[in-house]
PADO-414654 format. One record per residue (C-alpha): residue in one letter; x, y, z. Coordinates in steps of 0.05 Angstrom, whole numbers, padded with zeros to 5 digits. Each point is the difference from the previous one (the first is absolute). Layout:
! residues N
a:X:Y:Z
...
//
This chain:
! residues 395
x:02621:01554:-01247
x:00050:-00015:-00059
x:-00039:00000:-00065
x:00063:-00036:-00037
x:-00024:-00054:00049
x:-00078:00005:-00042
x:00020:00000:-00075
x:00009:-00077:-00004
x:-00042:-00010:-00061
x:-00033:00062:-00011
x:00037:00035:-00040
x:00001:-00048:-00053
x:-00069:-00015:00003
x:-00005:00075:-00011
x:00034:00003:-00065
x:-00044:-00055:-00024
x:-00049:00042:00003
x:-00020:00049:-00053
x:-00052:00055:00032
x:-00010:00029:-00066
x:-00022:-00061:-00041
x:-00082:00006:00018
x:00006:00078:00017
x:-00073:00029:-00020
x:-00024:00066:00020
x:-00053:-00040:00047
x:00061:-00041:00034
x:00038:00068:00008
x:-00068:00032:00037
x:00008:-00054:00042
x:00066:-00005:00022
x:00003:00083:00008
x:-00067:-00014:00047
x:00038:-00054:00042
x:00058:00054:00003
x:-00045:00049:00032
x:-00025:-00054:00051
x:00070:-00013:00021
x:00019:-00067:-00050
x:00061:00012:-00036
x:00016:-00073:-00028
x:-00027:00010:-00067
x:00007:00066:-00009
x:00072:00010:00025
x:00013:-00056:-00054
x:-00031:00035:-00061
x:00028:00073:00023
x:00072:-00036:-00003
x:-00012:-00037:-00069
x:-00024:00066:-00030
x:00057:00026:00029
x:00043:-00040:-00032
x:-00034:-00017:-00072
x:-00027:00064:-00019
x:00050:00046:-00038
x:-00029:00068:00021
x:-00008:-00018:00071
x:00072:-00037:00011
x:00029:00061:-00025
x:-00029:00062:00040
x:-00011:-00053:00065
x:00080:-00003:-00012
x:00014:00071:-00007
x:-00035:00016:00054
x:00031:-00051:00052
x:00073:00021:-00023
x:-00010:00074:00013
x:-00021:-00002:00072
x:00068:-00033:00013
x:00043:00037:-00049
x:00013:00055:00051
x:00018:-00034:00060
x:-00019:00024:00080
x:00027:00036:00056
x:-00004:-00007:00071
x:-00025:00066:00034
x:00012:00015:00076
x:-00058:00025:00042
x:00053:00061:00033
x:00070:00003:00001
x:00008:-00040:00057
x:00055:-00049:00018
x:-00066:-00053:00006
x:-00027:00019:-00057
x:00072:-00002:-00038
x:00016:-00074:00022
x:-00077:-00019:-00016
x:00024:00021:-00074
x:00060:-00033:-00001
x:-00030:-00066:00023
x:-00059:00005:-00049
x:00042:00026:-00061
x:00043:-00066:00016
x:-00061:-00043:-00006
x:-00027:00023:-00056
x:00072:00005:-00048
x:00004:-00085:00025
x:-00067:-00024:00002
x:-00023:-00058:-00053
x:-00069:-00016:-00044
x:-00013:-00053:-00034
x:-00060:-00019:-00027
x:-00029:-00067:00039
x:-00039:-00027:-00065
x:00069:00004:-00045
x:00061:00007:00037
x:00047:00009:-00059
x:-00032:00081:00012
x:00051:00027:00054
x:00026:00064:00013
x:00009:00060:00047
x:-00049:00062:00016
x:-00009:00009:-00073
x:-00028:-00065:-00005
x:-00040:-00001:00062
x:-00023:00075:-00023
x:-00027:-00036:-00066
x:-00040:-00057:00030
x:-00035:00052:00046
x:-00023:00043:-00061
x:-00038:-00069:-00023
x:-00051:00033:00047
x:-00018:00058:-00050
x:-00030:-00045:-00045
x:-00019:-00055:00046
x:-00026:00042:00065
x:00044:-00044:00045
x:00078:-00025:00001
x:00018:-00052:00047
x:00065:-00008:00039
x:00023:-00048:00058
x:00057:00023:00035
x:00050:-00042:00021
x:00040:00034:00057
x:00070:-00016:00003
x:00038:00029:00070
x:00077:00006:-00002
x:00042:-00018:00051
x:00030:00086:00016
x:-00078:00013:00006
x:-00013:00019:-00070
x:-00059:-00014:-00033
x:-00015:-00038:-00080
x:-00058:-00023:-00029
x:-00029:-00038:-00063
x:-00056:00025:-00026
x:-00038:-00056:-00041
x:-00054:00020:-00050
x:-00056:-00048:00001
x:-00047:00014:-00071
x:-00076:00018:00027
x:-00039:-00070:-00015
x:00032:-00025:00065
x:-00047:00045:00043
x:-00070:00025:00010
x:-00035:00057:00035
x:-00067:-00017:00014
x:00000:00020:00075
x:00035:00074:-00022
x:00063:-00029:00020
x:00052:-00036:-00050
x:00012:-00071:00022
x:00051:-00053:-00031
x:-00035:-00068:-00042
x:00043:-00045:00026
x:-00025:-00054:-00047
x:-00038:00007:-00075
x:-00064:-00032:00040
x:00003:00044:00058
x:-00055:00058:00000
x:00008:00033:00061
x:00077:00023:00012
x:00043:00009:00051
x:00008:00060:00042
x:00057:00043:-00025
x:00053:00002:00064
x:00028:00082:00017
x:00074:00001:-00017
x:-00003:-00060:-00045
x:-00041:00028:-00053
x:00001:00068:-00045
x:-00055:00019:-00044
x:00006:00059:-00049
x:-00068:00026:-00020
x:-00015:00036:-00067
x:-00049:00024:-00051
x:-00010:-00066:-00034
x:-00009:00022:-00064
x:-00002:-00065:-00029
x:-00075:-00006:00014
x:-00007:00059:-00057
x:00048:-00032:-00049
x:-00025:-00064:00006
x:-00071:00024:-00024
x:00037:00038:-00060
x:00042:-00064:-00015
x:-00068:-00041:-00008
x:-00024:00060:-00049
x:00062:00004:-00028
x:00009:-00077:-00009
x:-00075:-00020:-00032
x:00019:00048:-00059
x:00062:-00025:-00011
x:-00027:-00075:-00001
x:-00056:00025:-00050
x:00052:00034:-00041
x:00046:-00056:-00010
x:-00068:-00032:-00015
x:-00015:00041:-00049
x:00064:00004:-00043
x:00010:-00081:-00005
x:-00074:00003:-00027
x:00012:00052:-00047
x:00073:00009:-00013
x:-00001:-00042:-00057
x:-00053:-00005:-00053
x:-00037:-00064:-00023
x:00008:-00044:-00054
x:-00064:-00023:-00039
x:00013:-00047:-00060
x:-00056:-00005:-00057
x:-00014:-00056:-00050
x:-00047:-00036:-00052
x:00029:-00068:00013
x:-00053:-00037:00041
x:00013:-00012:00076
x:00051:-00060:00008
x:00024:-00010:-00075
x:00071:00001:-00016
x:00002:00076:-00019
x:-00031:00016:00063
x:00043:-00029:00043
x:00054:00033:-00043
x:-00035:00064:00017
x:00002:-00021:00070
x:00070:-00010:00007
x:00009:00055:-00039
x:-00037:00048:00059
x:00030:-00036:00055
x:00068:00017:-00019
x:-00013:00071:00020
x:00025:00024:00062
x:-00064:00027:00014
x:-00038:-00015:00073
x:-00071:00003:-00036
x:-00012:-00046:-00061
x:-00051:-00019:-00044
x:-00019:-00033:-00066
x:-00064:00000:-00029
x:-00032:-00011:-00065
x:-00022:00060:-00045
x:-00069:00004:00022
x:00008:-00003:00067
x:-00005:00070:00033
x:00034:00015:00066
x:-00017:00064:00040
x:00053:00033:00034
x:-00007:00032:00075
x:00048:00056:-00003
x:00017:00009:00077
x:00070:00041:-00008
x:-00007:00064:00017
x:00006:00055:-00058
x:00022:00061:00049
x:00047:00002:00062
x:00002:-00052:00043
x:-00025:00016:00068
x:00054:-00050:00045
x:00062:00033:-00011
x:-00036:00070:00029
x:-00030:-00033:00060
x:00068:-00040:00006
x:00041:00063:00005
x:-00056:00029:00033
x:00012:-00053:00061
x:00074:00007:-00002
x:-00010:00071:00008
x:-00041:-00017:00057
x:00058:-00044:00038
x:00059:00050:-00016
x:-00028:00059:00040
x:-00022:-00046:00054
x:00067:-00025:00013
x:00038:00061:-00029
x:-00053:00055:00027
x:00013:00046:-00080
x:-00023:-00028:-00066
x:00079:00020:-00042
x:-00048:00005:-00058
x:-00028:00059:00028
x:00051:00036:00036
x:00046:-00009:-00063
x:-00061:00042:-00036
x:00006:00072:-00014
x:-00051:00039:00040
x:-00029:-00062:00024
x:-00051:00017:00045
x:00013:-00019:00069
x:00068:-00016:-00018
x:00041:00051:00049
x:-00052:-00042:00053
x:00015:-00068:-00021
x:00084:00011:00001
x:-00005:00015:00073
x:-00040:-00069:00013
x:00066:-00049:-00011
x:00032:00051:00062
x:-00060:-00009:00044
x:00001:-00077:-00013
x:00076:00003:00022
x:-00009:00029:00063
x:-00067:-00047:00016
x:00051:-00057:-00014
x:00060:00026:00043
x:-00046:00013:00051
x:-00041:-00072:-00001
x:00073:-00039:00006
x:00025:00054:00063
x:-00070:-00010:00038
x:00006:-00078:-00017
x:00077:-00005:00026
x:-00012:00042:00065
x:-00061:-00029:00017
x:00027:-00077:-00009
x:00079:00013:00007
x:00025:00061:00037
x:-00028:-00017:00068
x:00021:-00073:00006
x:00064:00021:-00020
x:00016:00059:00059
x:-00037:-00039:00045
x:00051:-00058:-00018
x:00055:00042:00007
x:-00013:00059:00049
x:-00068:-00021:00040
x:-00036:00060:-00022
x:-00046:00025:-00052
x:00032:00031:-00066
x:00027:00066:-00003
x:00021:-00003:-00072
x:-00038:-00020:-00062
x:00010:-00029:-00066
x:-00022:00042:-00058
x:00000:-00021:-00077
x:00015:00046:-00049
x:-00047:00008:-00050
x:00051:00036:-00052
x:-00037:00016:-00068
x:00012:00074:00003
x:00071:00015:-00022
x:00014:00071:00017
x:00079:00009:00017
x:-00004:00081:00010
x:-00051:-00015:00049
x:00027:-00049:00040
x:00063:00048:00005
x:-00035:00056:00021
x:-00034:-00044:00055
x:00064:-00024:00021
x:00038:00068:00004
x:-00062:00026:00040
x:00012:-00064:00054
x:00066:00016:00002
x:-00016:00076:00017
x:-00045:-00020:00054
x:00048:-00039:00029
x:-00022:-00074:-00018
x:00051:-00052:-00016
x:-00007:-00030:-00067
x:00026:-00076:-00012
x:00061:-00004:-00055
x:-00037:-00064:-00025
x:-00075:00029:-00006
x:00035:00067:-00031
x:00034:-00047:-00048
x:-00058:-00038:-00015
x:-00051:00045:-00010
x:00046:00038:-00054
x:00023:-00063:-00031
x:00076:00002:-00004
x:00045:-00043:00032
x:00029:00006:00074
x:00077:-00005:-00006
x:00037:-00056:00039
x:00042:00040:00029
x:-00060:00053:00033
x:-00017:-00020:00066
x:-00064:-00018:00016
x:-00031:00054:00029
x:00031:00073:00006
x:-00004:00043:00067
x:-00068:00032:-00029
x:-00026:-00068:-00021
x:-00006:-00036:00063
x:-00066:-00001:00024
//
């Protein structure tokens, strides 16, 4: 199946279409039930228009897809075999060449980082979507394109995820094994699109309220009799103010005025920043506000949360990869099952004593540490002229 072949039309129809225009909290209810029950159409829609309109949630949805590739992978042998040695080799070839591009806008293209990225857009959406597009070359080696296809284009209502080849299509097709990768995450979007409604009916009301009382009325008074000459000079008089609420009226006319402002503090901007709150230590797992508190209870707890959510993330994309990827590609090459594994780093902690003392340990034990990883991990440049690996650094 080549979904470039499926996108005739649709993705323009899609950007005609604005899922947030008649969002309501009853319309959301809905869409999150048909979610559960395995439709994704709407949903998928309004998770990605959130995604991409709201400020909070474009920014920590952004953060948190860039640091699960910031740190790169590694290929780990099963033994120290000569197998298990070319089974690296081969797979740390394929994954330094392979491609993604995103099948909805192709002008997205890249390399591991890239494809790294478009899998994370199952933490917020519980599912990421890739066909792969195997490409054999001639010496035996393996490529592949991996092509991100957004969530509307599938559905799950018989526990399995199946491809809409159409917009009128309600049951999908059957997802082929070797042709398809699918990245499953927390899909925390369901959350933060609940605390974008809450956070978005305040807002509304706010704006609301500060056209209506941001600037005061004008009310004109005179003896001239309605309609005369002085009272239409009166008239014009009151209509030249810039004023949204005006009125003239003769002296005997009494007007009583419904005083709806509010004489305290406001309650939208707390349940606003309440919301936002809400979304940052979903996506980020720490409220900053709090850590950044002294003596902030629970804050020693909460610091440790954005480590823990690094390592869930590291370890999502390495299940994803050698559950889709690392098979196809030793079977490709060697016939057999793999005997190496891909691993993603999941970085955040930056500790250079310990990562010495872990390598001077190896090294004592007798294990033979990679110039490039050594480099890496310490963050200072290989020289040209080192070679690759040194007699204690092949593995």
């Amino acid at each position: 199946m080549k979904t470039a072949n499926l996108y005739s039309g649709r993705t323009a129809a899609y950007h005609r279409f604005n899922p947030l225009a008649s969002l309501t909290p009853q319309s959301l209810s809905r869409q999150l039930e048909a979610f559960r029950a395995g439709e994704f159409r709407e949903i998928a829609r309004t998770w990605q228009a959130i995604e991409a309109r709201d400020d909070t949630v474009q920014s920590v949805a952004f953060k948190r897809k860039m640091a699960a590739a910031r740190y790169g992978w590694e290929i780990l042998p099963v033994d120290g075999s000569g197998n298990a040695r070319r089974h690296r080799d081969a797979l740390s070839e394929f994954f330094r060449n392979l491609r993604a591009v995103n099948a909805h806008d192709e002008n997205e293209r890249g390399g591991f980082q890239m494809l790294a990225r478009q899998m994370m857009d199952a933490v917020g959406k519980r599912y990421a979507v890739h066909e792969i597009v195997w490409q054999p070359g001639s010496d035996g080696s393996l490529g592949a394109e991996f092509r991100f296809v957004p969530l509307w284009y599938f559905e799950n209502t018989s526990g399995r995820l199946r491809f809409l080849a159409s917009d009128a299509a309600v049951e999908g097709e059957a997802l082929k094994d070797g042709q398809w990768m699918v990245t499953t995450g927390p899909g925390i979007m369901e959350a933060s699109s609940v605390a974008f409604m809450y956070k978005h009916l305040p807002l509304r009301d706010w704006l609301i309220y500060c056209e209506r009382n941001g600037m005061p009325g004008v009310r004109g008074v005179t003896d001239a009799p309605p309609d005369s000459p002085e009272w239409l000079a009166a008239l014009e008089a009151v209509q030249a103010f810039g004023a949204e609420y005006k009125a003239l009226m003769t002296r005997s006319t009494e007007v009583e005025v419904v005083d709806l402002s509010s004489r305290g503090t406001l309650p939208y901007p707390a349940l606003i920043e309440r919301m936002d709150r809400a979304i940052v230590v979903l996506w980020r797992g720490a409220d900053l506000s709090t850590i950044s508190r002294t003596g902030g209870v629970g804050a020693s707890l909460q610091d440790e949360e954005p480590d823990l959510i690094a390592d869930a993330d590291a370890s999502m994309l390495s299940e994803a990869l050698n559950t889709y990827v690392t098979p196809w590609v030793t079977r490709h090459c060697f016939g057999q099952a793999p005997l190496a594994r891909i691993q993603v780093r999941a970085g955040r902690r930056k500790d250079v004593d310990r990562d010495l003392r872990i390598f001077r340990a190896a090294r004592e034990m007798g294990f033979r540490i990679d110039a490039e990883d050594f480099a890496e991990r310490l963050s200072f440049p290989l020289s040209r002229n080192q070679p690759h690996s040194t007699p204690e650094s092949h593995e």
